[in-house]
MISE-66109 format. One record per residue (C-alpha): residue in three letters; x, y, z; residue number from 0. Coordinates in Angstrom, 3 decimals, padded with zeros to 6 digits, m for minus. Example, Ala and Ser with C-alpha at 12.3 -4.5 7.8 and 13.67 -1.06 7.14 Angstrom:
<pts>
{r->Ala; X->012.300; Y->m004.500; Z->007.800; k->0}
{r->Ser; X->013.670; Y->m001.060; Z->007.140; k->1}
</pts>
This chain:
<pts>
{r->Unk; X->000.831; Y->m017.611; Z->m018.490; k->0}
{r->Unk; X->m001.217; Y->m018.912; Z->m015.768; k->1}
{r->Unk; X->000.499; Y->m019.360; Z->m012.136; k->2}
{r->Unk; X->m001.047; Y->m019.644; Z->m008.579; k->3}
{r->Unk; X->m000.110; Y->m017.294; Z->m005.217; k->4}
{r->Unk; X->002.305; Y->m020.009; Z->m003.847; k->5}
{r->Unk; X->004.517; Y->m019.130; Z->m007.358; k->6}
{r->Unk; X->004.174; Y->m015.286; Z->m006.851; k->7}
{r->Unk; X->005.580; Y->m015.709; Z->m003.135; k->8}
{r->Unk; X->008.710; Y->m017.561; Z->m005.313; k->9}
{r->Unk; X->009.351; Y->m015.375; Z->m008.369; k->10}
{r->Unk; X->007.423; Y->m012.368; Z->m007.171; k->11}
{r->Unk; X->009.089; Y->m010.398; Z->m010.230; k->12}
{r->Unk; X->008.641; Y->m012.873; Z->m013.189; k->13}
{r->Unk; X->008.133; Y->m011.204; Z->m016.579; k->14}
{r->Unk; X->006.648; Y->m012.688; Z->m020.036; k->15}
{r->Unk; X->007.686; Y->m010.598; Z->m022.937; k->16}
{r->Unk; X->006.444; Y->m011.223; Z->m026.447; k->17}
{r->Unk; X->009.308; Y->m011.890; Z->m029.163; k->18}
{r->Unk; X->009.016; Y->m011.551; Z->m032.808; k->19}
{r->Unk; X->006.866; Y->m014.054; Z->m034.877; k->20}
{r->Unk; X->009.705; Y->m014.205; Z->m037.772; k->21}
{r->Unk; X->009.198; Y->m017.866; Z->m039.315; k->22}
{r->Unk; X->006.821; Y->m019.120; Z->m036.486; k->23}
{r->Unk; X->002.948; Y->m019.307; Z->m036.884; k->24}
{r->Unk; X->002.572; Y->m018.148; Z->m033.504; k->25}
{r->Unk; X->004.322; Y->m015.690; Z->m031.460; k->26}
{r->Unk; X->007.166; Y->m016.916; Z->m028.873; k->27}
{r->Unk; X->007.042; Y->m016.158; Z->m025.291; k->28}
{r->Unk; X->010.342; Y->m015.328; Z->m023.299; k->29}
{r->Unk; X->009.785; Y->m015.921; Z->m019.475; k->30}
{r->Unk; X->012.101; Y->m014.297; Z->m016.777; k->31}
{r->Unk; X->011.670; Y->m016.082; Z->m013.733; k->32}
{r->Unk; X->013.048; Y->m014.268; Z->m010.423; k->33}
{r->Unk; X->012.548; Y->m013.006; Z->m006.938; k->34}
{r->Unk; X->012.683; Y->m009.257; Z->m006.202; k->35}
{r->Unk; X->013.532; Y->m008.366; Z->m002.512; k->36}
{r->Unk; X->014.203; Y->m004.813; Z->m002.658; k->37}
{r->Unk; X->012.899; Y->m002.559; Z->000.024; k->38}
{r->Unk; X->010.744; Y->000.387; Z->m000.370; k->39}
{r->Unk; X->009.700; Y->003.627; Z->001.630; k->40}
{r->Unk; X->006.704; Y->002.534; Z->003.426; k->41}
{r->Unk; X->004.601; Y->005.817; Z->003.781; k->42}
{r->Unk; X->001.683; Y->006.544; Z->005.918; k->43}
{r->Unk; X->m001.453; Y->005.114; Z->005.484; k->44}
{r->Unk; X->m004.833; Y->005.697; Z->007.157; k->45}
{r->Unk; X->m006.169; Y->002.292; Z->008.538; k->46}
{r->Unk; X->m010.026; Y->002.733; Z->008.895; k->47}
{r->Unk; X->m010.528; Y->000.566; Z->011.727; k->48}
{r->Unk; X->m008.995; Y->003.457; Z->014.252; k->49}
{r->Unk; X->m011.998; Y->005.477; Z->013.991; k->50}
{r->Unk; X->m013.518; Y->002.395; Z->015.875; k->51}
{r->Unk; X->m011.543; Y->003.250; Z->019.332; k->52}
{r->Unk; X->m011.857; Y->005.039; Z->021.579; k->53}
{r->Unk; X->m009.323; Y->007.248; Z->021.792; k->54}
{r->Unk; X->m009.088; Y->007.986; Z->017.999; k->55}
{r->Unk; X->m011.165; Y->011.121; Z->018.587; k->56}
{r->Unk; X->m009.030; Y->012.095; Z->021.485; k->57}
{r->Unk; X->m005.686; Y->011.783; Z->019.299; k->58}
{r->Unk; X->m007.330; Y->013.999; Z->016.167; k->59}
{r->Unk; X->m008.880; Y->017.158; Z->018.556; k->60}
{r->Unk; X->m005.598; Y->017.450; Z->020.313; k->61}
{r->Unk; X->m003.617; Y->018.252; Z->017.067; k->62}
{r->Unk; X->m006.402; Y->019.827; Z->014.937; k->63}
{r->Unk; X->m007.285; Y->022.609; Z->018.179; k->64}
{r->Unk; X->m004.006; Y->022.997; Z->018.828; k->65}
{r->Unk; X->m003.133; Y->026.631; Z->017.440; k->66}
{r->Unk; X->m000.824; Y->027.352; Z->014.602; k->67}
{r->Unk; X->m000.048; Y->030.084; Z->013.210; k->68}
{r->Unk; X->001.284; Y->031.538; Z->009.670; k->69}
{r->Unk; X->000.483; Y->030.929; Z->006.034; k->70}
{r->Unk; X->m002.778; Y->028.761; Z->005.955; k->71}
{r->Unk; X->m001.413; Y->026.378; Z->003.279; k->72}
{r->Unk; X->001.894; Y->025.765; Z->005.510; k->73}
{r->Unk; X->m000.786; Y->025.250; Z->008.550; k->74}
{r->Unk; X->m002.822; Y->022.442; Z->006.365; k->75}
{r->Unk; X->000.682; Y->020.705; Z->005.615; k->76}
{r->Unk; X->001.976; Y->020.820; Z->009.053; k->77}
{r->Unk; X->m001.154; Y->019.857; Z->010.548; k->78}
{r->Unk; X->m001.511; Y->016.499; Z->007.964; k->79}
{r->Unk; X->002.152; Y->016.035; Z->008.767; k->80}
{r->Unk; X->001.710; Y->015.973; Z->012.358; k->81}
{r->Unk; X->m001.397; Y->013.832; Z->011.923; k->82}
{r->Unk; X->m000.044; Y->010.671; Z->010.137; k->83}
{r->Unk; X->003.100; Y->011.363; Z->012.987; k->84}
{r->Unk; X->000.864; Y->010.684; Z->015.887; k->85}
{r->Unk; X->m001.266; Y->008.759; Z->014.818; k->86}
{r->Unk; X->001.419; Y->006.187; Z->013.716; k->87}
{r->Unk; X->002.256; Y->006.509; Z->017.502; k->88}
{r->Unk; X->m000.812; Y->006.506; Z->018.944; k->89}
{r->Unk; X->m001.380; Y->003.334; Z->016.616; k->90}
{r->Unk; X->001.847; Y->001.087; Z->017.910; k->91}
{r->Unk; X->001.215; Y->002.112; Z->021.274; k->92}
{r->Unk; X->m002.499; Y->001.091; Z->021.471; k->93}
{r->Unk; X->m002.278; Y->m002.010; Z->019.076; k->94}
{r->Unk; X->001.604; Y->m002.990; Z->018.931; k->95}
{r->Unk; X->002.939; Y->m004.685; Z->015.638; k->96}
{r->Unk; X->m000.147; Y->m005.834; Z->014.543; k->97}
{r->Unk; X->000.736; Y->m009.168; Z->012.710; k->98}
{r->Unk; X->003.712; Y->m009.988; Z->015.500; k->99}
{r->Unk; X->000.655; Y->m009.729; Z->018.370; k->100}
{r->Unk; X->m001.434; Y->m011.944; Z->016.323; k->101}
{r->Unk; X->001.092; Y->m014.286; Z->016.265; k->102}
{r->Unk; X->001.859; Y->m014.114; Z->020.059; k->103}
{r->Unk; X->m001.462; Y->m014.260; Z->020.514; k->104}
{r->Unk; X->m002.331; Y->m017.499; Z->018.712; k->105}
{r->Unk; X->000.866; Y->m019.335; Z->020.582; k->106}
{r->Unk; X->m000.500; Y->m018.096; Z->023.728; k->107}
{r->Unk; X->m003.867; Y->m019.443; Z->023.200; k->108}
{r->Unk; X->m002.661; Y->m022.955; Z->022.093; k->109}
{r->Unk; X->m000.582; Y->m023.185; Z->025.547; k->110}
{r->Unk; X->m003.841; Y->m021.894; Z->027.966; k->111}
{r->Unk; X->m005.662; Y->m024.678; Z->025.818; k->112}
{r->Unk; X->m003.205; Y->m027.251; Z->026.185; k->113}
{r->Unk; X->m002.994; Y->m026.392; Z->030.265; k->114}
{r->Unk; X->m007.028; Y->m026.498; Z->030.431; k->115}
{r->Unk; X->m006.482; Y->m030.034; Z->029.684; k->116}
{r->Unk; X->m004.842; Y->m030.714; Z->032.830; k->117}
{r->Unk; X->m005.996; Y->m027.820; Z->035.051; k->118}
{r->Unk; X->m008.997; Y->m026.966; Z->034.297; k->119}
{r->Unk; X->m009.373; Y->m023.952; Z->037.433; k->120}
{r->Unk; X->m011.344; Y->m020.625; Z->037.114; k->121}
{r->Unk; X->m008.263; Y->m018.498; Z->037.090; k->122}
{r->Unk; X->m006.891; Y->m020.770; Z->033.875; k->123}
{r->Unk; X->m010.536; Y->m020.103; Z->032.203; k->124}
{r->Unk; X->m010.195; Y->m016.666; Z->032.928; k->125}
{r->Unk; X->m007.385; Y->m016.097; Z->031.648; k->126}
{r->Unk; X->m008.361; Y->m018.356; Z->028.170; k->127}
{r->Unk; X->m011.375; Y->m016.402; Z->027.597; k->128}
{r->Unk; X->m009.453; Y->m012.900; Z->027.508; k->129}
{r->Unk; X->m006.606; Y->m014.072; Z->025.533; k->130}
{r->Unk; X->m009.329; Y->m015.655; Z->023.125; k->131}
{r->Unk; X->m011.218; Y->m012.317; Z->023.090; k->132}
{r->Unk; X->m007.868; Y->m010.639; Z->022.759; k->133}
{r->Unk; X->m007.448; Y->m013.145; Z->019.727; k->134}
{r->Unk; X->m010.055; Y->m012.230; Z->017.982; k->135}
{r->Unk; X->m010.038; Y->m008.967; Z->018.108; k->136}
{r->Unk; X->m006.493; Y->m008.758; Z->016.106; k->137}
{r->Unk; X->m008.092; Y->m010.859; Z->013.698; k->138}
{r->Unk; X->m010.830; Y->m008.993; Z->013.013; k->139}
{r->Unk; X->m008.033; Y->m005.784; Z->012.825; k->140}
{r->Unk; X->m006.676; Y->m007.801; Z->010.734; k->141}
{r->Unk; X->m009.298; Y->m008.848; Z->008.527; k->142}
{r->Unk; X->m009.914; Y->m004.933; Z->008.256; k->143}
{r->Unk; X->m006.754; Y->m004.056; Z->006.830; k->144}
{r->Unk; X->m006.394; Y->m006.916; Z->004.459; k->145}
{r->Unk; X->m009.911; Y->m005.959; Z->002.904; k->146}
{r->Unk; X->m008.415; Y->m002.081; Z->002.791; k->147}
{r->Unk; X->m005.550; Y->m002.820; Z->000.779; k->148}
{r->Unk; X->m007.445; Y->m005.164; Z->m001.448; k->149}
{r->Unk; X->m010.074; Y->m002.650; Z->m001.735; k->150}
{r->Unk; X->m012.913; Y->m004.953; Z->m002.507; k->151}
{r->Unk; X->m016.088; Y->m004.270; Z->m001.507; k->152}
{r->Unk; X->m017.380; Y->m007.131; Z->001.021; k->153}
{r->Unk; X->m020.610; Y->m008.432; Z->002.737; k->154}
{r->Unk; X->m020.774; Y->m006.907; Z->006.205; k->155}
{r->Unk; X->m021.733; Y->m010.264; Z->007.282; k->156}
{r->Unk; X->m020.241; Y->m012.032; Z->005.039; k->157}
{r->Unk; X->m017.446; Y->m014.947; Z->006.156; k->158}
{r->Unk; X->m013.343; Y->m013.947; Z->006.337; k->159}
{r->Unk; X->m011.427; Y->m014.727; Z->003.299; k->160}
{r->Unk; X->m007.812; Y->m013.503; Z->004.015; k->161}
{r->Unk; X->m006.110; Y->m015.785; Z->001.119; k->162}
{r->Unk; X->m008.322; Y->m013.622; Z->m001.130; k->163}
{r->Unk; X->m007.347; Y->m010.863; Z->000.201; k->164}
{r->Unk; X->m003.918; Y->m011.615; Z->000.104; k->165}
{r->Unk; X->m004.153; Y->m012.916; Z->m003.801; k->166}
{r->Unk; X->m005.764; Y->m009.708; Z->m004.596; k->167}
{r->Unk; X->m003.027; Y->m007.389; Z->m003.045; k->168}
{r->Unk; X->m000.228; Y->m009.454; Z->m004.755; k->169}
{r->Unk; X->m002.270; Y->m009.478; Z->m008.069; k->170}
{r->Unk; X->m002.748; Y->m005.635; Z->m007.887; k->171}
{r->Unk; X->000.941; Y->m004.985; Z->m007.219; k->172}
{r->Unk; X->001.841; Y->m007.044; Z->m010.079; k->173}
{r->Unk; X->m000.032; Y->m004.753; Z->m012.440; k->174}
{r->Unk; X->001.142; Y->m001.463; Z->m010.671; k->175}
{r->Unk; X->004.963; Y->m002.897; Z->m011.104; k->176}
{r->Unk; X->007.191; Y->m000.839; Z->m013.740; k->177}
{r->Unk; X->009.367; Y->m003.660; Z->m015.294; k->178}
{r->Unk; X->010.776; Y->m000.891; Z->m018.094; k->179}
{r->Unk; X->010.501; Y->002.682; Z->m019.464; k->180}
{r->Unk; X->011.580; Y->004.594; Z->m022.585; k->181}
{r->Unk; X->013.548; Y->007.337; Z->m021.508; k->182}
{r->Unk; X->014.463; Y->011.021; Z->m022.625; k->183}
{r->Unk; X->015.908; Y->009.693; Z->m026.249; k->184}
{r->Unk; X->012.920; Y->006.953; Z->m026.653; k->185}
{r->Unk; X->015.186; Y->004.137; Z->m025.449; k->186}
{r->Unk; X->013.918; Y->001.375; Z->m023.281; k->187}
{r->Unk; X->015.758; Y->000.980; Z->m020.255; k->188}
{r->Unk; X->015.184; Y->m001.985; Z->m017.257; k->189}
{r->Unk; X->015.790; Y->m002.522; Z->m013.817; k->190}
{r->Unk; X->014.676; Y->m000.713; Z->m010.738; k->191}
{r->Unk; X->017.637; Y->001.205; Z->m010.326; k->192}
{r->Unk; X->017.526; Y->002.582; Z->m014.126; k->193}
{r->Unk; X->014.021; Y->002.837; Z->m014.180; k->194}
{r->Unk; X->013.844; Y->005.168; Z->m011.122; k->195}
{r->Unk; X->016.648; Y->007.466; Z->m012.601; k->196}
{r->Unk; X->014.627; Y->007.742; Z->m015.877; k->197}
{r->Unk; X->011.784; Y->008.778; Z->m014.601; k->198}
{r->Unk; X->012.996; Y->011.566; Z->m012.140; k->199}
{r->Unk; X->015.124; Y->012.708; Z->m015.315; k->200}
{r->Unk; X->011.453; Y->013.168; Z->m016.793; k->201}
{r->Unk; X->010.021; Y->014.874; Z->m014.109; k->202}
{r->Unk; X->013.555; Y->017.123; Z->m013.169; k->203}
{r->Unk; X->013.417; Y->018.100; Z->m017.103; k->204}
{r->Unk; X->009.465; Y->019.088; Z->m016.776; k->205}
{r->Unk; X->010.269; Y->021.719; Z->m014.229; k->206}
{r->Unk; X->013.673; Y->023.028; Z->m015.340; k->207}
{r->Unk; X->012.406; Y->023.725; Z->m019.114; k->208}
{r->Unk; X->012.123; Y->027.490; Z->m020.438; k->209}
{r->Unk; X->008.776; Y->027.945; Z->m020.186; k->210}
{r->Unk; X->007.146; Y->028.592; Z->m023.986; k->211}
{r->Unk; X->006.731; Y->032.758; Z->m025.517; k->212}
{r->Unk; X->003.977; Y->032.498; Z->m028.231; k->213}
{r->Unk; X->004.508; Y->035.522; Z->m030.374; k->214}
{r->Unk; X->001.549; Y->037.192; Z->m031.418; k->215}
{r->Unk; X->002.628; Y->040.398; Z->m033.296; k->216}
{r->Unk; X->001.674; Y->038.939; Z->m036.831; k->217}
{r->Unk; X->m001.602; Y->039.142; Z->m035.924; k->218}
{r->Unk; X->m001.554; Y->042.719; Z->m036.024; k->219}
{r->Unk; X->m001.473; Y->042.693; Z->m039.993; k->220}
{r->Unk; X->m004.819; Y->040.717; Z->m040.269; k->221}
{r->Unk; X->m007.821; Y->042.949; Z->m040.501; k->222}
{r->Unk; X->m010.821; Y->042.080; Z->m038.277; k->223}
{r->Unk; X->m014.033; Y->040.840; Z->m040.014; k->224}
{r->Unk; X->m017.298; Y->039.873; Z->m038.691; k->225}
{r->Unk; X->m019.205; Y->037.553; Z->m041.205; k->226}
</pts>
């Protein structure tokens, strides 16, 4: 089945599943066509374009020389904690909402343009050119993000593509989508909900089994030989 990005953004959750052949010469195809809106945990996630400010530095020496004391494997997982914390702070207060200020951005630029038309005074080019430069420095932000998630490896010089960026992301979230599971008793269940309580069954049951005793006392009764 062959669809384009404008039908993922529509039925973001379709599924094809393969029937039985019985009297056909060819195998049937079942489509499920539908829209899935549910909302996950977003977790942290380092954007490699900080370590171009400034003040990136700044933010990782204060926590990292900040002293902390106890076991050293509680110190490495407070110290990662506190990381991602403040630098998701440091991030929103340095760069805002990233998409919303490229948005405010762009509308702001189209008004300066459309007053340069009629006023065309120093302090009106002034401010155009630093709302410009302001402009495209989001985009390049986020032109760096989009290439992140994608994870494709681009020409530094190379032109901006964000629609392949974008199709990539949605492609690679299709394949890393769980549409159903076989469970404890080899049963296949669907839907998000059931397919989230059959896996933390899994993984509950992995760490609450009796752990194994191999008994090696018969052993005993064979008689070593070297050959």
């Amino acid at each position: 089945m062959v669809f384009n990005s404008k039908w993922f953004d529509l039925y973001n959750g379709t599924i094809v599943n393969h029937l039985a052949s019985a009297c056909f010469d060819h195998v049937p195809l079942l489509a499920h066509f539908k829209s899935t809106s549910d909302q996950f945990v977003r977790y942290f996630k380092f954007l490699n374009f900080w370590t171009d400010h400034e003040g990136f530095m700044e933010v990782i020496n204060n926590i990292w020389d900040d002293a902390c004391f106890g076991n050293p494997m509680w110190n490495l997982h407070h110290k990662l904690k506190l990381t991602a914390s403040k630098l998701s702070t440091w991030s929103r207060e340095t760069f805002g909402d990233i998409h919303e200020e490229h948005k405010r951005l762009e509308s702001e630029l189209i008004r300066l343009e459309g007053l340069m038309i009629s006023d065309n005074d120093g302090a009106g080019r002034s401010n155009l050119n630093k709302t410009r430069a302001d402009y495209i420095k989001y985009l390049k932000i986020q032109d760096a993000i989009l290439r992140q998630k994608a994870r494709v490896k681009w020409f530094t010089e190379g032109d901006s593509n964000s629609a392949y960026f974008h199709n990539v992301i949605k492609d690679m979230r299709k394949r890393l989508s769980i549409n159903k599971i076989q469970d404890e008793n080899y049963q296949w269940v669907e839907g998000t909900k059931e397919v989230s309580e059959a896996a933390i069954r899994y993984f509950q049951g992995i760490f609450c089994e009796e752990p194994e005793v191999n008994n090696y006392s018969d052993l005993h009764d064979i008689d070593p030989i070297i050959t």
